[in-house]
MDAnalysis code that builds the backbone (N, CA, C; Angstrom):
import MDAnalysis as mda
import numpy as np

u = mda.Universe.empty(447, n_residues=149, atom_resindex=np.repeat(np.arange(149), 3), trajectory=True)
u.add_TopologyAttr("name", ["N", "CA", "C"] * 149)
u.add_TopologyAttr("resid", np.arange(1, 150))
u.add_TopologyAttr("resname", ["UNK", "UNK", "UNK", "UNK", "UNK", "UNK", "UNK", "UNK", "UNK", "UNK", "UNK", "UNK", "UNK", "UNK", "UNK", "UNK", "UNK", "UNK", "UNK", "UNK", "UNK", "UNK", "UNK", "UNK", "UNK", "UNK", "UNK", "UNK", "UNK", "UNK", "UNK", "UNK", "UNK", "UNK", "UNK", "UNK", "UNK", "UNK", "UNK", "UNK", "UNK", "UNK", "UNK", "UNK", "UNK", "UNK", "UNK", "UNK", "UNK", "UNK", "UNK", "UNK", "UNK", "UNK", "UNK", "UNK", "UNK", "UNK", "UNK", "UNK", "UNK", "UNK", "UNK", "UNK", "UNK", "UNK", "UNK", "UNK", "UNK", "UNK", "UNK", "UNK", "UNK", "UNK", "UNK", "UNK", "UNK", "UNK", "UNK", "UNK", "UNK", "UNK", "UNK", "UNK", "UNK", "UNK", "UNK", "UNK", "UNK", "UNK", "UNK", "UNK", "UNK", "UNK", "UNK", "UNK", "UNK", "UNK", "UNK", "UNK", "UNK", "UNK", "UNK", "UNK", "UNK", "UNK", "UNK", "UNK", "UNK", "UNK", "UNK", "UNK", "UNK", "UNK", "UNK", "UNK", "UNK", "UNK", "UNK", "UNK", "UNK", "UNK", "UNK", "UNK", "UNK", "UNK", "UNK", "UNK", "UNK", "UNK", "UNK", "UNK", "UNK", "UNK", "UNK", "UNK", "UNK", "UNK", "UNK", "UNK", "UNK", "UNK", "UNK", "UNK", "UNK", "UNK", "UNK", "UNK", "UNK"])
u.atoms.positions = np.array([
    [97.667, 118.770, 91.327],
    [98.448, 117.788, 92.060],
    [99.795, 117.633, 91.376],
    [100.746, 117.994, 92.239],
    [102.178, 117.482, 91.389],
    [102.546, 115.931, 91.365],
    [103.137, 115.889, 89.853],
    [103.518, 115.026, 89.084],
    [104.623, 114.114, 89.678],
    [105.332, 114.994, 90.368],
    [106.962, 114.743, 91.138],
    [107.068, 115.646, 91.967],
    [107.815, 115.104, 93.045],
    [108.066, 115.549, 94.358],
    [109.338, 116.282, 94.222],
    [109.053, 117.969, 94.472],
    [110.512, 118.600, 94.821],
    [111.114, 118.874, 95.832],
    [112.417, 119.190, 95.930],
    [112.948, 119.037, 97.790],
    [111.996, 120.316, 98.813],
    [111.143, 121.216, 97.953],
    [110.320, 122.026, 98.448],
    [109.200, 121.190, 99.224],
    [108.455, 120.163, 97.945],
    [107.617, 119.336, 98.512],
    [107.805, 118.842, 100.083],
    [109.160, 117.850, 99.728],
    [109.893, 116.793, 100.616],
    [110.117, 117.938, 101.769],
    [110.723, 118.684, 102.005],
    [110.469, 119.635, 102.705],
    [109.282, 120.301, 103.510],
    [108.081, 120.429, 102.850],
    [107.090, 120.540, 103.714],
    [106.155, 119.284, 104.494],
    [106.742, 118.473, 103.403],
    [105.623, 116.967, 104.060],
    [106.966, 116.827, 105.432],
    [108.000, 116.686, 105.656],
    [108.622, 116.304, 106.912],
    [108.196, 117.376, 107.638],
    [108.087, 118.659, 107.582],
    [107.387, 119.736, 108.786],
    [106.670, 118.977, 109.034],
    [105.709, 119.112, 108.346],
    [104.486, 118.482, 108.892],
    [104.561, 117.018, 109.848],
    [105.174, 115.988, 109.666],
    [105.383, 114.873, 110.373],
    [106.241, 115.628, 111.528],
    [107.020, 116.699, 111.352],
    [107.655, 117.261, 112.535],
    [106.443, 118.191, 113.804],
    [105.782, 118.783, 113.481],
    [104.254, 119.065, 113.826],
    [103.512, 117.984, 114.463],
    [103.610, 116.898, 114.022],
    [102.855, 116.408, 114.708],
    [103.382, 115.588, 115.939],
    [104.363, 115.117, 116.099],
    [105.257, 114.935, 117.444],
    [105.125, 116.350, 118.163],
    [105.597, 117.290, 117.618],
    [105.544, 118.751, 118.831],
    [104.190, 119.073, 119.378],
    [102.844, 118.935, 118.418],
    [101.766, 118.743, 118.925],
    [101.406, 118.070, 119.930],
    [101.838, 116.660, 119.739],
    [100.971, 115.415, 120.393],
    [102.263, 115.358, 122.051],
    [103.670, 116.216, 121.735],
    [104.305, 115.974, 122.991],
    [103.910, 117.013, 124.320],
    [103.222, 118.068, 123.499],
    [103.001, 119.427, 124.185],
    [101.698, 119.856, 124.393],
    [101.160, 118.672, 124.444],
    [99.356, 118.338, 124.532],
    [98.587, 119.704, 123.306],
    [99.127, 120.044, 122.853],
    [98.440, 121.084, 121.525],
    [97.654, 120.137, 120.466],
    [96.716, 119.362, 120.880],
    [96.053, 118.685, 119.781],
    [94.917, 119.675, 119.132],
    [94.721, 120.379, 119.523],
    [94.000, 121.257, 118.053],
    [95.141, 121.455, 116.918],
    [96.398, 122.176, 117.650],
    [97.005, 122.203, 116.454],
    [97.142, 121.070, 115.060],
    [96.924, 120.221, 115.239],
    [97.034, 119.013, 114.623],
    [95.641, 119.201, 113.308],
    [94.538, 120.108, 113.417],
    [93.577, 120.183, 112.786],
    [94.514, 121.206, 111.206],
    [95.444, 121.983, 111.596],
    [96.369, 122.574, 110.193],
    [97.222, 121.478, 109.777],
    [97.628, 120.418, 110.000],
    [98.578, 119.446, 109.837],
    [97.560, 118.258, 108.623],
    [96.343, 117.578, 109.720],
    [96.067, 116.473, 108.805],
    [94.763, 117.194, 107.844],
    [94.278, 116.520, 106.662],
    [92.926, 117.011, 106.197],
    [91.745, 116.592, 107.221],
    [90.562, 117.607, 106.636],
    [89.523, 117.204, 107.242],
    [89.058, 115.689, 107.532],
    [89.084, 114.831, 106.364],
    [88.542, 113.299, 106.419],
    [90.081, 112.552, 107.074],
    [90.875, 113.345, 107.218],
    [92.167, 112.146, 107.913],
    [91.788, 111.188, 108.564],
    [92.282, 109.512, 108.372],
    [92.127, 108.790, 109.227],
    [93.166, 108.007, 110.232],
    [93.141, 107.745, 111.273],
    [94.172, 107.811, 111.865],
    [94.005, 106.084, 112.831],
    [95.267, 105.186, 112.684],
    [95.154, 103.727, 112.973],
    [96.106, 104.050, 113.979],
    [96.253, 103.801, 115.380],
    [96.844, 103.306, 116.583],
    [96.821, 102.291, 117.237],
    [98.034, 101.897, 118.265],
    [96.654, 100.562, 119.146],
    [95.733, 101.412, 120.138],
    [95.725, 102.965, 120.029],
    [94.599, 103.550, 120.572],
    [93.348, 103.134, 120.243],
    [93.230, 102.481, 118.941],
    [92.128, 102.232, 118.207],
    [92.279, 103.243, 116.241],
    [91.414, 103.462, 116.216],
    [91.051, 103.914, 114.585],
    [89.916, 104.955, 114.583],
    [90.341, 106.269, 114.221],
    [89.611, 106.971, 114.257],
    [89.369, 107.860, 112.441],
    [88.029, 108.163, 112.547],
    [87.460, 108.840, 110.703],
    [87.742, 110.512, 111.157],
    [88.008, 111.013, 110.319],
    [87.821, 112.385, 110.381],
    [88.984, 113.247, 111.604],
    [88.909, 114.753, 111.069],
    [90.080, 115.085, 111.975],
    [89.211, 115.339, 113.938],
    [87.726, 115.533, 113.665],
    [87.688, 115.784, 115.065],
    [87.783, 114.459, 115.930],
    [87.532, 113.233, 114.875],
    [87.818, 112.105, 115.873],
    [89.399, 111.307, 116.095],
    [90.154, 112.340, 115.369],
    [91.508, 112.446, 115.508],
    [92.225, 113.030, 116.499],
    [91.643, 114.476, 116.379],
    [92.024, 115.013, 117.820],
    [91.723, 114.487, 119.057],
    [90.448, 113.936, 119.485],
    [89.555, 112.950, 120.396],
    [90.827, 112.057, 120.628],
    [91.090, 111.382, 119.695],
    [92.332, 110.151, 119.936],
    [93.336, 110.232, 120.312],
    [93.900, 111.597, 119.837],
    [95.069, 112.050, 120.608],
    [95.088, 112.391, 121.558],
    [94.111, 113.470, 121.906],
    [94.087, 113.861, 123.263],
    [93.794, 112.575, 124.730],
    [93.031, 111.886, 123.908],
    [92.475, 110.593, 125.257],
    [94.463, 109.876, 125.349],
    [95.122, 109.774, 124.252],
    [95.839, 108.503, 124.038],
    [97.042, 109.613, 124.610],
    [97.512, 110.663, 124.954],
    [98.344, 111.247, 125.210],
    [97.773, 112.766, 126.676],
    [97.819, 111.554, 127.525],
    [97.044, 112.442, 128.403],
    [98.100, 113.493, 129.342],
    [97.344, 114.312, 130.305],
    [98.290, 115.649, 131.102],
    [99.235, 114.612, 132.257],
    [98.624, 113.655, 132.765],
    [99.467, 112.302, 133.608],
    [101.217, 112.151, 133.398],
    [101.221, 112.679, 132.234],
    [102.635, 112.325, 131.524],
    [103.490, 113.331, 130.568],
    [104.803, 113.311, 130.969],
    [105.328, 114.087, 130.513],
    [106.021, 113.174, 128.860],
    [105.664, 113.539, 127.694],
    [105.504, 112.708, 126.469],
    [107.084, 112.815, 125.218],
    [107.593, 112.632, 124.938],
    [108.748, 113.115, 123.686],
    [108.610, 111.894, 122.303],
    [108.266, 112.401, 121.701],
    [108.614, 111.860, 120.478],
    [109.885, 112.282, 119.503],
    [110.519, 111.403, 119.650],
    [111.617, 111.379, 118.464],
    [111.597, 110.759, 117.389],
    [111.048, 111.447, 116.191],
    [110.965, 111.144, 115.052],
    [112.181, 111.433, 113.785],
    [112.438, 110.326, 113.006],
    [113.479, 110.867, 112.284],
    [112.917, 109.819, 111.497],
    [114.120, 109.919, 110.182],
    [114.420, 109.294, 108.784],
    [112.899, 109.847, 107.994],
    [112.252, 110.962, 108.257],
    [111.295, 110.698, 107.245],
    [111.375, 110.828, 105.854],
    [110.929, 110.150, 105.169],
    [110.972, 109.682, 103.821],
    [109.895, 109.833, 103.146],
    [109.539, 110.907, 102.280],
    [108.167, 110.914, 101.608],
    [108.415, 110.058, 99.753],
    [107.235, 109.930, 99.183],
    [107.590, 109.403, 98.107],
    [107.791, 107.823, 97.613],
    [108.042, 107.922, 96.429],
    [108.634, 108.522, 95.558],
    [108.010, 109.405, 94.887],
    [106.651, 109.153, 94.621],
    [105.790, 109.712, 93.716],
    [104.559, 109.902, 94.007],
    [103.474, 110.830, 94.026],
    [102.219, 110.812, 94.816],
    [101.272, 109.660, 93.646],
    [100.426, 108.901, 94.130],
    [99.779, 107.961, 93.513],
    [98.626, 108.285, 93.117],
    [97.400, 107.110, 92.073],
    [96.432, 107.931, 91.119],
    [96.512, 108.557, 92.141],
    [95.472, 108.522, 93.104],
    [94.543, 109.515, 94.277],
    [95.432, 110.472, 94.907],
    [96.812, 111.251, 94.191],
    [97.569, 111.770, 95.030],
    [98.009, 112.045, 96.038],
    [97.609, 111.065, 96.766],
    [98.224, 110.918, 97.949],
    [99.826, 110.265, 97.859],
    [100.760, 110.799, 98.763],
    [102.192, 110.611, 98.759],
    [102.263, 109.350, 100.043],
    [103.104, 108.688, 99.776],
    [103.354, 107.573, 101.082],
    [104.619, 108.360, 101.853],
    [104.292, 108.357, 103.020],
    [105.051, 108.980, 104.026],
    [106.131, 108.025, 105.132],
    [106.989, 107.774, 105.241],
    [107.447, 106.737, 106.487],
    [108.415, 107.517, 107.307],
    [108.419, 107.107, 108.675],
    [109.737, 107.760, 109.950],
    [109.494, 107.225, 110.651],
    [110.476, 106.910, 111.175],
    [110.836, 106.353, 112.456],
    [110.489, 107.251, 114.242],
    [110.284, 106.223, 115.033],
    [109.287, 107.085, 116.214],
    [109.817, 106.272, 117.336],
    [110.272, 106.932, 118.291],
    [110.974, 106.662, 119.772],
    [109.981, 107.548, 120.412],
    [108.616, 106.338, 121.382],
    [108.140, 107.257, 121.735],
    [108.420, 106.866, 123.309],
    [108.768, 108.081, 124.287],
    [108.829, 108.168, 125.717],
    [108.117, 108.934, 126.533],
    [107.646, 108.202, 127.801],
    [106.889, 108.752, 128.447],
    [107.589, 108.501, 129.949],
    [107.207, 109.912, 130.671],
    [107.630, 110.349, 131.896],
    [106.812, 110.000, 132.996],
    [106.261, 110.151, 134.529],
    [105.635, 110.836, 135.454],
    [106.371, 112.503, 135.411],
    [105.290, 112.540, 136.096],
    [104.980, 114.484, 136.042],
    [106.411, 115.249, 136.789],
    [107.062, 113.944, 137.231],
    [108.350, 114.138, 137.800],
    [109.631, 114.230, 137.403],
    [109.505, 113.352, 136.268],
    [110.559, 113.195, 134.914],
    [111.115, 111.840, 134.938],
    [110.441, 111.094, 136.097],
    [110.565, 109.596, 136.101],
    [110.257, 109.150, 135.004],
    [111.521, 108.547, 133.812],
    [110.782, 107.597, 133.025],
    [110.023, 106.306, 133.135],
    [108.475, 106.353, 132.777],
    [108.051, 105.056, 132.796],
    [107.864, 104.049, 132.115],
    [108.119, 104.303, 130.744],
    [107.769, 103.275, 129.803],
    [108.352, 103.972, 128.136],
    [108.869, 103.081, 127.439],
    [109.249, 103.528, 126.007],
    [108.879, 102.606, 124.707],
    [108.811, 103.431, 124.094],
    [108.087, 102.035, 122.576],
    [109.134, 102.657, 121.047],
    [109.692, 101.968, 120.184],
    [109.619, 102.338, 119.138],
    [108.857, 101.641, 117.945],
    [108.683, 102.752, 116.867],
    [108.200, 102.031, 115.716],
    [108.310, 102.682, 114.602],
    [107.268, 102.543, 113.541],
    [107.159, 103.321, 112.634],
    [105.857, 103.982, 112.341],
    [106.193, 105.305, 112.125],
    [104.930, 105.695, 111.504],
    [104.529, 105.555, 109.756],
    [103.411, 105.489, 109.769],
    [103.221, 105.360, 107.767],
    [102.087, 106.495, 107.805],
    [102.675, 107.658, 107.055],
    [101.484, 108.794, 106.678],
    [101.240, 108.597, 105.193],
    [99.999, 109.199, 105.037],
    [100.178, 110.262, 103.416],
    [99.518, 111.492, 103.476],
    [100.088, 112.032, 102.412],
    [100.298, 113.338, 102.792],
    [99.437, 113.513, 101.175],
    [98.691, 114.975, 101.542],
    [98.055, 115.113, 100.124],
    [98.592, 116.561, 99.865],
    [98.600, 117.138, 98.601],
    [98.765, 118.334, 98.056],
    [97.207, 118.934, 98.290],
    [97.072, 120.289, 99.147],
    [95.364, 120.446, 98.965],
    [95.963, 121.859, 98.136],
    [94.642, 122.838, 98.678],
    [94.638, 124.107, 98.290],
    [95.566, 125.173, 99.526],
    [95.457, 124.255, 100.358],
    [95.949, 124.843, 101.920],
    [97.322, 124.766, 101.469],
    [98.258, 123.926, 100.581],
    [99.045, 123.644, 100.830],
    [99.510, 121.529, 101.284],
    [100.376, 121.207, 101.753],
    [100.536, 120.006, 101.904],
    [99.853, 119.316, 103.029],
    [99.013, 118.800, 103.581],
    [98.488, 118.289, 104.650],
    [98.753, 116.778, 104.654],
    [98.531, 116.102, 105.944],
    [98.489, 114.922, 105.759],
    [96.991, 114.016, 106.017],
    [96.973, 113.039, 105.179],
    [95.692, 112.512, 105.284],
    [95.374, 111.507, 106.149],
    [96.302, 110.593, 106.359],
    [96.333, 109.591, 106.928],
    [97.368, 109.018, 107.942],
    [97.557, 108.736, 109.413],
    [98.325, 107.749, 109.797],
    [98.292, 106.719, 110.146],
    [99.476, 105.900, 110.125],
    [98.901, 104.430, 110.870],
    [100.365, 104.563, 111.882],
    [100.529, 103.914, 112.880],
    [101.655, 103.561, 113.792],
    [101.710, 102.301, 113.648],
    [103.079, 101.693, 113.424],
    [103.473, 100.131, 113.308],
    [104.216, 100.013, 114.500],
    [104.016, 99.425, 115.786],
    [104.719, 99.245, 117.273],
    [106.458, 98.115, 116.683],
    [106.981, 98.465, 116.794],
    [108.379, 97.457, 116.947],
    [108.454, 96.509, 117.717],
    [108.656, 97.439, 118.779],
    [109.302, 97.434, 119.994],
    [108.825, 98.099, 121.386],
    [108.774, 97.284, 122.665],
    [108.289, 98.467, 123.653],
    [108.841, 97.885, 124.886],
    [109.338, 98.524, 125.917],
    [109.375, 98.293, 127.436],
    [108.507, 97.405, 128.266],
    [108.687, 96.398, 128.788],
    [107.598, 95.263, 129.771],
    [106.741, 96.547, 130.151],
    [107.201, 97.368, 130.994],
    [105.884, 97.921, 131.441],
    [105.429, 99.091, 130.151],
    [105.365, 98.844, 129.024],
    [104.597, 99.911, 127.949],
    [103.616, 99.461, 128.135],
    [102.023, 100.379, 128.692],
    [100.909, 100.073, 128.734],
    [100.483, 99.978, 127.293],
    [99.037, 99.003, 126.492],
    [98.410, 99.096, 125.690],
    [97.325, 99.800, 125.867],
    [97.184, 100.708, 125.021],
    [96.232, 102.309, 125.073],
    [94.774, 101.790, 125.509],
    [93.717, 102.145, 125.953],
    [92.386, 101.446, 125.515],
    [92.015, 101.797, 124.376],
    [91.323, 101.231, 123.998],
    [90.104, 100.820, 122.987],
    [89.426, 102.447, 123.547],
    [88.869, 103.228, 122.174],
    [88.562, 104.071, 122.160],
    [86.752, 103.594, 122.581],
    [85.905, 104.669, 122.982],
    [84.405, 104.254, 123.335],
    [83.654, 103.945, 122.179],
    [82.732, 102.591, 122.470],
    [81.823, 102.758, 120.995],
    [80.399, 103.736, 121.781],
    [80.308, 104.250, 120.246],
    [79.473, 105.591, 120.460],
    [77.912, 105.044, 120.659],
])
């Protein structure tokens, strides 16, 4: 686990937060299984999901084919330093918009995202997200509540 973060590091942890907007806008949620670790856990007002297959599950329900999706993510900021459990604190900013299949915009939200990102053997993955809502449009729907099993 590195000690300190180099612009190599800082460099691959923002791909990765860049990955996962291109994923989640272009309905590619498998891809998202090379991005977070296996145990990733992931906090939305979709709900809260353990592990990456109940990650993908979340994305895919919470970002459905109904809608044409863009995330604009910027300022990400990893760091300063990965902590005991090496995990790195991750933050960026998120303009998220959604279309009809027509290109009618219907609704927009911003906020923040908070990742961490771990050093594995793979390389940099991320372990964890949470979404913090700001801001959203009167008509921004609230996601459902994922199913209890």
């Amino acid at each position: 686990m590195p000690t300190l973060l180099t612009p190599i590091d800082h460099a691959a942890i923002a791909e990765l937060v860049n990955h996962v907007g291109a994923a989640l806008d272009e309905g590619r949620f498998d891809d998202l299984r090379a991005v977070y670790t296996h145990d990733a856990v992931g906090t939305t007002p979709g709900g809260t999901a353990h592990g990456i297959d109940a990650l993908v599950a979340q994305a895919a329900r919470n970002h459905g084919p109904d809608h044409r999706i863009q995330h604009l993510i910027s300022g990400v900021v990893a760091g300063p330093d990965p902590g005991r459990d090496g995990d790195v604190p991750v933050r960026a900013n998120v303009l998220l918009s959604f279309a009809a299949t027509d290109h009618a915009l219907e609704w927009q939200a911003g906020g923040v995202y908070r990742f961490t990102a771990r050093a594995t053997d793979d390389g940099w993955r991320l372990s964890s997200v949470r979404t913090e809502p700001v801001w959203r449009t009167e008509d921004a729907p609230v996601p459902p509540a994922p199913p209890v099993p």
